[in-house]
DSSP file (Angstrom, degrees, kcal/mol; ACC not computed):
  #  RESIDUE AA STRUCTURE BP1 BP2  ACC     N-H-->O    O-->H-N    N-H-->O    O-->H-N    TCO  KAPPA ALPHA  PHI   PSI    X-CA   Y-CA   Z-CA
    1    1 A X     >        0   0    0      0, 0.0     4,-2.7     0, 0.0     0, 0.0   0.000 360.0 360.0 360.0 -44.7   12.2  -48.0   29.7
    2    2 A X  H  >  +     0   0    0      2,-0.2     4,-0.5     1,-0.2     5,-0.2   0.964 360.0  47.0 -41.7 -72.5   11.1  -45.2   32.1
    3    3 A X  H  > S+     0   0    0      1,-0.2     4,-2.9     2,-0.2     5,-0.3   0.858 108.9  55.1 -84.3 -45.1   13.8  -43.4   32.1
    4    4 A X  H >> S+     0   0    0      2,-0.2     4,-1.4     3,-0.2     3,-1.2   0.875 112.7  46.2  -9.3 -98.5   14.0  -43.6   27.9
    5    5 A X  H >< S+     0   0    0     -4,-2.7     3,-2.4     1,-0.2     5,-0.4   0.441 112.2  50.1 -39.2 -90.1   10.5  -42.1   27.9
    6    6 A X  H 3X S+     0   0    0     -4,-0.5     4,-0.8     1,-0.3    -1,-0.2   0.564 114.9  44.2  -9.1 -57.5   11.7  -39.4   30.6
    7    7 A X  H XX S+     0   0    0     -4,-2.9     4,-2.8    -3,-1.2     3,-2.7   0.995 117.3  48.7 -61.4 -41.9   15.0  -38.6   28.2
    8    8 A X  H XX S+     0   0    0     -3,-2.4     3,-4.9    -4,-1.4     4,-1.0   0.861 114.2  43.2 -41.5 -69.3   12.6  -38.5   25.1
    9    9 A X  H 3> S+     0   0    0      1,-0.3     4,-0.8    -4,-0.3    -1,-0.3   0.422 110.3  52.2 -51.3 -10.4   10.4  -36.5   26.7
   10   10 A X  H <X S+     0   0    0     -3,-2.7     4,-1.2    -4,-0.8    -1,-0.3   0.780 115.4  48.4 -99.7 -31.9   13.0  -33.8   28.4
   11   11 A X  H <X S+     0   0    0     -3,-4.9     4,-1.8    -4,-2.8    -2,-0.2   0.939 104.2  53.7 -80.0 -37.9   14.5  -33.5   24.9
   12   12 A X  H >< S+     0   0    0     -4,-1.0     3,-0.8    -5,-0.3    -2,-0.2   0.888 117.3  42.1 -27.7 -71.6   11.0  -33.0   23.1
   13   13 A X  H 3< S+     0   0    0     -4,-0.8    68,-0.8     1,-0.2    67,-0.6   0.661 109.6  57.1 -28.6 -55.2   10.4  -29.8   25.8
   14   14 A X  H 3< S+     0   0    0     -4,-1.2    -1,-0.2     1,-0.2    -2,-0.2   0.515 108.8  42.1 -87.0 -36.8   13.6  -28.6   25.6
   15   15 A X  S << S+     0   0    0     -4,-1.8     2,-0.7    -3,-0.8    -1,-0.2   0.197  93.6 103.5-109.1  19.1   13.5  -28.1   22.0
   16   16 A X        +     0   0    0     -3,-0.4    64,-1.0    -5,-0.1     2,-0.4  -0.751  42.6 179.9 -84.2 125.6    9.9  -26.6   21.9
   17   17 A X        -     0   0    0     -2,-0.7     2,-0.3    62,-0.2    62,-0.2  -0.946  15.2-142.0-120.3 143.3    9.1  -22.7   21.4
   18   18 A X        -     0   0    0     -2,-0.4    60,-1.0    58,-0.0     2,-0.5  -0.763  21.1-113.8 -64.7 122.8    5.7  -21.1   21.3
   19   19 A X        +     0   0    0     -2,-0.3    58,-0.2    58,-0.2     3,-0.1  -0.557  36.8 179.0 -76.1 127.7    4.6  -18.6   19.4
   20   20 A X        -     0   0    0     -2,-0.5     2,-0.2     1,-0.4    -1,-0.2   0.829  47.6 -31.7-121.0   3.5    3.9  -15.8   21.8
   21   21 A X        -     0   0    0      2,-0.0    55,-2.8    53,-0.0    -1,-0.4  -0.763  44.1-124.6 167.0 166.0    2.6  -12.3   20.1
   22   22 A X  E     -A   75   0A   0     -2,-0.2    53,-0.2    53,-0.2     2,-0.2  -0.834  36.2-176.3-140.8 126.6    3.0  -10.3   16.8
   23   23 A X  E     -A   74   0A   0     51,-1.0    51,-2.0    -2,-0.3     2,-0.4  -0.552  24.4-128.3-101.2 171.3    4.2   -6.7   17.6
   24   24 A X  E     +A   73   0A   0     49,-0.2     2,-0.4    -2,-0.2    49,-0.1  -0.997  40.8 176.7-113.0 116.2    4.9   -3.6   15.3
   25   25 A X  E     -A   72   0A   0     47,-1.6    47,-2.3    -2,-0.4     2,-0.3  -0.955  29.7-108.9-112.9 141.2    7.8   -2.6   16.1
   26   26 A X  E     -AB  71  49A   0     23,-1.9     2,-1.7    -2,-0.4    23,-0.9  -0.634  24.9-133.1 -93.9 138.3   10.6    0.4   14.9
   27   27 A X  E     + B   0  48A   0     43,-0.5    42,-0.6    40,-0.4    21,-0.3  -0.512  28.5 172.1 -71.4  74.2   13.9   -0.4   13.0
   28   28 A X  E     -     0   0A   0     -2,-1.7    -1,-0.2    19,-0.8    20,-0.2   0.724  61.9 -27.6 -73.6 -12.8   16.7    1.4   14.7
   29   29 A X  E     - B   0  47A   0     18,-0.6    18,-3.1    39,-0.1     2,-0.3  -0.789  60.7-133.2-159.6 153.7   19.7   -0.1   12.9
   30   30 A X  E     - B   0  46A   0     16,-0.2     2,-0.3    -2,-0.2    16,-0.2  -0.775   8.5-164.8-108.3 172.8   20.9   -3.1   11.1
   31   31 A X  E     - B   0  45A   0     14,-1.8    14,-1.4    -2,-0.3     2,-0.3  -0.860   4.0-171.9-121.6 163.2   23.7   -5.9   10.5
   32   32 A X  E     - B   0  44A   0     -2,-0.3     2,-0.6    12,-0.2    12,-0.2  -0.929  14.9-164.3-164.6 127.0   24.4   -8.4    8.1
   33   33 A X  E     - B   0  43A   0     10,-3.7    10,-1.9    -2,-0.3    -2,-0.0  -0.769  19.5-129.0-123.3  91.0   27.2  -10.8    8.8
   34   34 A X        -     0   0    0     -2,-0.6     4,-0.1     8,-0.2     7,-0.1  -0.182  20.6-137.5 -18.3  99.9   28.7  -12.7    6.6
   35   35 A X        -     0   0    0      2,-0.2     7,-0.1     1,-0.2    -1,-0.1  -0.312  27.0-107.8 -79.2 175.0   28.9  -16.6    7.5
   36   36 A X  S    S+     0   0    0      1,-0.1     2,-0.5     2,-0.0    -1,-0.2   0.443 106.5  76.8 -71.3 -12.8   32.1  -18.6    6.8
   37   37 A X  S    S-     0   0    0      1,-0.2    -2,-0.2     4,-0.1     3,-0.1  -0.922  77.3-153.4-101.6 121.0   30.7  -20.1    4.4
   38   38 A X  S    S+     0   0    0     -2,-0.5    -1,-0.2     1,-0.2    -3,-0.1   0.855  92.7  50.4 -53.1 -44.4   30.5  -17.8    1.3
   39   39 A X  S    S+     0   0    0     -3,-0.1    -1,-0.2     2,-0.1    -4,-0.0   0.909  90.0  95.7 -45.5 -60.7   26.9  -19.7   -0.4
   40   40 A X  S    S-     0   0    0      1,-0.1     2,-0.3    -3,-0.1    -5,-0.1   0.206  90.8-115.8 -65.2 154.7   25.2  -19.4    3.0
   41   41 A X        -     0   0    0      1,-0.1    -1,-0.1    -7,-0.1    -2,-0.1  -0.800  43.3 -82.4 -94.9 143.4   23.2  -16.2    2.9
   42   42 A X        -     0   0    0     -2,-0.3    -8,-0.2     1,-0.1    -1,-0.1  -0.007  36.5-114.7 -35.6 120.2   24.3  -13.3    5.4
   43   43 A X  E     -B   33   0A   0    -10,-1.9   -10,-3.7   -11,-0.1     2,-0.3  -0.492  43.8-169.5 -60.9 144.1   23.0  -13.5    9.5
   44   44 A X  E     +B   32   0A   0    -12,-0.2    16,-0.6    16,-0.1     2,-0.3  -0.873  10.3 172.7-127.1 135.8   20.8  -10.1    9.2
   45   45 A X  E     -BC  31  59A   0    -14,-1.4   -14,-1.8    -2,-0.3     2,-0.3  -0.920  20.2-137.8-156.9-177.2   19.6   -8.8   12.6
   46   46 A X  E     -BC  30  58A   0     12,-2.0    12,-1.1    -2,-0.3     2,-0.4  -0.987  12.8-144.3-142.8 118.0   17.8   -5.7   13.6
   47   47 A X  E     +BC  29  57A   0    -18,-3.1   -19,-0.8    -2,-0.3   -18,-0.6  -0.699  42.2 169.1 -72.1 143.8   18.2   -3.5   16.4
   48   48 A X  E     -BC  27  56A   0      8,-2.6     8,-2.1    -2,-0.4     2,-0.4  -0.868  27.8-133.1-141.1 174.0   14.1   -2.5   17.0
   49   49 A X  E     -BC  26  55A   0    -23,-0.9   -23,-1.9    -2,-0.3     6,-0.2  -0.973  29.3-123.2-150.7 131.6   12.4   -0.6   20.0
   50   50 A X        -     0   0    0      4,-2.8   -24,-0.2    -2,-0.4     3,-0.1   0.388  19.4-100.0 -65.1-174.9    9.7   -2.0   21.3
   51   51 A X  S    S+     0   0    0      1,-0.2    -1,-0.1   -26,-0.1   -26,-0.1   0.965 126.7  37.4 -72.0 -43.7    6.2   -0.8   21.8
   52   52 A X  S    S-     0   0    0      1,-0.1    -1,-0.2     2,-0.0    -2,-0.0   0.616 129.5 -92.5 -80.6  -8.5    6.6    0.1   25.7
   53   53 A X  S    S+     0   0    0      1,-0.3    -1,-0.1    -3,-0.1    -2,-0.0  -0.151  76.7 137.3 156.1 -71.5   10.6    1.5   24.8
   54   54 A X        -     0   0    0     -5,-0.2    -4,-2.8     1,-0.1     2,-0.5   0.291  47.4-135.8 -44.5 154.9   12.7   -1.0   25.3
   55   55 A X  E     +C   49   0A   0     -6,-0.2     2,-0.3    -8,-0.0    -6,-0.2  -0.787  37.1 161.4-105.2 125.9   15.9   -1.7   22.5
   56   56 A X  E     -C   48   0A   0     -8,-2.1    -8,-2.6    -2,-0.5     2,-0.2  -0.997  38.6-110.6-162.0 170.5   16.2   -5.2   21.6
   57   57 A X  E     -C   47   0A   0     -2,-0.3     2,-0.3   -10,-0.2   -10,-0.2  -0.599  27.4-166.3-102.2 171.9   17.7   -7.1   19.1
   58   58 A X  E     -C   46   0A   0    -12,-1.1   -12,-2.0    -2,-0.2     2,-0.4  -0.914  22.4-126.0-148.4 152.5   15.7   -9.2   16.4
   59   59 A X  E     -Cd  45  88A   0     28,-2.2    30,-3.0   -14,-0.3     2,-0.5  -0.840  32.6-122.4-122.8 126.9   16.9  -11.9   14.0
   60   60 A X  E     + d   0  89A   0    -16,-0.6    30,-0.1    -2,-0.4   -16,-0.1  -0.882  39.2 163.8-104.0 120.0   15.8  -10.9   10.2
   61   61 A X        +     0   0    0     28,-1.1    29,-0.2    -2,-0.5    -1,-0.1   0.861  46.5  95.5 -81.7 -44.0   13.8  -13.5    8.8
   62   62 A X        -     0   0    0     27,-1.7    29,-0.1     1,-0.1     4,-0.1   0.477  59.4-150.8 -16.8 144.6   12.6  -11.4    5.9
   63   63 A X  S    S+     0   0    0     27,-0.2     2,-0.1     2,-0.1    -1,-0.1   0.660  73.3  80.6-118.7  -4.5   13.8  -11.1    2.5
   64   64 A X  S    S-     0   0    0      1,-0.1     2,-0.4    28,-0.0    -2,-0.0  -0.468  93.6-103.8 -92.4 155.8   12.9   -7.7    1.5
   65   65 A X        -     0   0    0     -2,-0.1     2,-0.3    26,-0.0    -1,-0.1  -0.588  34.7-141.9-111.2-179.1   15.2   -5.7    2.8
   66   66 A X        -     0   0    0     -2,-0.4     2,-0.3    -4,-0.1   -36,-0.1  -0.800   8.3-157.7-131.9 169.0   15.0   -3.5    5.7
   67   67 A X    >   -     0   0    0      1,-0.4     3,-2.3    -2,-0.3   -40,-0.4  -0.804  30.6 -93.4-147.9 178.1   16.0   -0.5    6.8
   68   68 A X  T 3  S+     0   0    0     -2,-0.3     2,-0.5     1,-0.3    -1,-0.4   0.067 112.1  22.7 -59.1-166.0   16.7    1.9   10.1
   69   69 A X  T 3  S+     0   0    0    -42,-0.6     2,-0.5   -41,-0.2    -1,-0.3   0.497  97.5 112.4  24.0  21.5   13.3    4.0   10.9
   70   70 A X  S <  S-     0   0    0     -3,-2.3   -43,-0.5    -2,-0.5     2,-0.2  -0.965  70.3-124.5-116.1 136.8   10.8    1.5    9.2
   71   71 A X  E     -A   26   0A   0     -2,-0.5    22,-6.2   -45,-0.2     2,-0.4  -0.419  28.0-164.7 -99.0 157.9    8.7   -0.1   11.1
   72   72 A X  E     -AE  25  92A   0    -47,-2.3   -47,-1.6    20,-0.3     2,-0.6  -0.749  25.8-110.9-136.0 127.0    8.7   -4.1   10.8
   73   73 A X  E     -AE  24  91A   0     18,-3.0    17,-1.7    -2,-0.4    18,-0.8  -0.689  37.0-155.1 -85.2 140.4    6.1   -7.0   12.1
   74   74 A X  E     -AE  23  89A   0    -51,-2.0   -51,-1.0    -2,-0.6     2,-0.6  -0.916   7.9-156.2-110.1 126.7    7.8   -8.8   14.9
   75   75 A X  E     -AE  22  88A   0     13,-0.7    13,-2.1    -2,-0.5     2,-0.5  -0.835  13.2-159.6 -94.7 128.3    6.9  -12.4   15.7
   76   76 A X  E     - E   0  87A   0    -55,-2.8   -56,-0.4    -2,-0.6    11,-0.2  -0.772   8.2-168.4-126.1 114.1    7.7  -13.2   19.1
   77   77 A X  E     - E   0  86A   0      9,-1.1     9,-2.5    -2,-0.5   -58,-0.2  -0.405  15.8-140.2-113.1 176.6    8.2  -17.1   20.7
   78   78 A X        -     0   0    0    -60,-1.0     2,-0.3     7,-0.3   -58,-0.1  -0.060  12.0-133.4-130.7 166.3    8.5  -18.3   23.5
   79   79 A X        -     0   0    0      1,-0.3     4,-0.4   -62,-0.2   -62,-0.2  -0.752  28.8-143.8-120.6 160.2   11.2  -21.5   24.6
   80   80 A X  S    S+     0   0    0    -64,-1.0    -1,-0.3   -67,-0.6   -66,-0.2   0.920  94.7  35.6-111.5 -77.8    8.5  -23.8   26.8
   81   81 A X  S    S+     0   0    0    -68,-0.8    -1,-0.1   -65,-0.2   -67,-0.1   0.620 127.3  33.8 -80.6 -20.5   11.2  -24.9   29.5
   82   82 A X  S    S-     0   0    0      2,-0.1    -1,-0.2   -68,-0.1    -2,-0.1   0.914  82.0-143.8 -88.2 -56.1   13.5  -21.5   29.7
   83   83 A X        +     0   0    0      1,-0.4     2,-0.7    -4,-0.4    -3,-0.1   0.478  54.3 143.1 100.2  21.5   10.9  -18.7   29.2
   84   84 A X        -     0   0    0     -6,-0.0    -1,-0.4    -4,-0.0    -2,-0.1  -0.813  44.8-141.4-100.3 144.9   13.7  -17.2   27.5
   85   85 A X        -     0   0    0     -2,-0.7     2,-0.4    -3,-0.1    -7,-0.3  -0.438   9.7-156.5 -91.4 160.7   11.8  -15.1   24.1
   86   86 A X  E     - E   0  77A   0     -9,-2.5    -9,-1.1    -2,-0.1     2,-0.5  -0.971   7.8-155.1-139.6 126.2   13.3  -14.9   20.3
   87   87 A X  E     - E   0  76A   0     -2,-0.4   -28,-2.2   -11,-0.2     2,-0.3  -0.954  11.6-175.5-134.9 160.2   12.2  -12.3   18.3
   88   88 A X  E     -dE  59  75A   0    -13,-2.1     2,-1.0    -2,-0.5   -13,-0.7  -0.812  24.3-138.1-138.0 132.9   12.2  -12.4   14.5
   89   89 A X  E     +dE  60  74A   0    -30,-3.0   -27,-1.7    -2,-0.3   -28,-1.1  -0.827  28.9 175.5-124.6 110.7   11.2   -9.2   11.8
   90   90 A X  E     +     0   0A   0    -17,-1.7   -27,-0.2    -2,-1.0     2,-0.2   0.508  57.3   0.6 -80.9 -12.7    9.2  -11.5    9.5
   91   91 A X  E     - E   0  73A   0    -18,-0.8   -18,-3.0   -29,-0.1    -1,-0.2  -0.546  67.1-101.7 167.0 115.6    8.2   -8.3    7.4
   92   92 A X  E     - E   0  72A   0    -20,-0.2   -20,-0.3    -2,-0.2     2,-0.2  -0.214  33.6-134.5 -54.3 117.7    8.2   -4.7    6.6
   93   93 A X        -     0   0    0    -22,-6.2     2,-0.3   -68,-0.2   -22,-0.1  -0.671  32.1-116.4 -77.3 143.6    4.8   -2.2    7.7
   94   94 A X        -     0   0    0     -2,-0.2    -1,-0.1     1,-0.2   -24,-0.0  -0.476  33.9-105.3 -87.6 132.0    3.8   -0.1    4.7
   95   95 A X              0   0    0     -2,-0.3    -1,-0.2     1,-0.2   -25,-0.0  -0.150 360.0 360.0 -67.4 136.8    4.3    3.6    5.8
   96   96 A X              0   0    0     -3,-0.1    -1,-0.2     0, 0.0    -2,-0.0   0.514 360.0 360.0 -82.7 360.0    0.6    5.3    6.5
C-alpha cells in the first residue's frame, strides 16, 4: 500500500507546474507548423527576447495573431520536480 501511495504521489509531482511570473516581452519571429492531422489547429511558437536579453522560444497560446516586433504578455511556469520553465505568449500588448 506504501509503495502505491509513493507511485501516486511521484506521478502527481511529476506532472505539476507552477505558475511562475508574467513578463512583457518582444516578438522576434514566428512559426506555425502544421500538425498531421489536418483539423488540428497549427503548433504556433514565438521566438521573443526577454526583459534582461536573452532569445528564447515561447509556445503561442493566443488566438489573435501575432507578429515579429510586437510585444506579447508571457506567462511563465514552472515544472515542481525538474525546475525546467515553459513559456507561453497568452496575448498581444497594445502599442503606447
Amino acid at each position: 500500500m506504501a509503495a502505491l501511495a509513493v507511485l501516486v504521489g511521484w506521478f502527481i509531482l511529476s506532472h505539476s507546474s507552477r505558475r511562475v511570473e508574467e513578463i512583457i516581452a518582444t516578438v522576434e519571429a514566428t512559426t506555425t507548423r502544421q500538425q498531421s492531422d489536418t483539423r488540428a489547429e497549427p503548433d504556433r511558437t514565438a521566438m521573443i527576447r526577454m526583459p534582461d536579453g536573452r532569445v528564447t522560444q515561447a509556445h503561442i497560446v493566443t488566438h489573435r495573431p501575432v507578429r515579429a516586433g510586437e510585444r506579447a504578455r508571457i506567462v511563465v511556469t514552472e515544472d515542481v520536480l525538474s525546475g525546467q520553465r515553459t513559456y507561453e505568449v497568452v496575448d498581444i500588448v497594445p502599442a503606447e
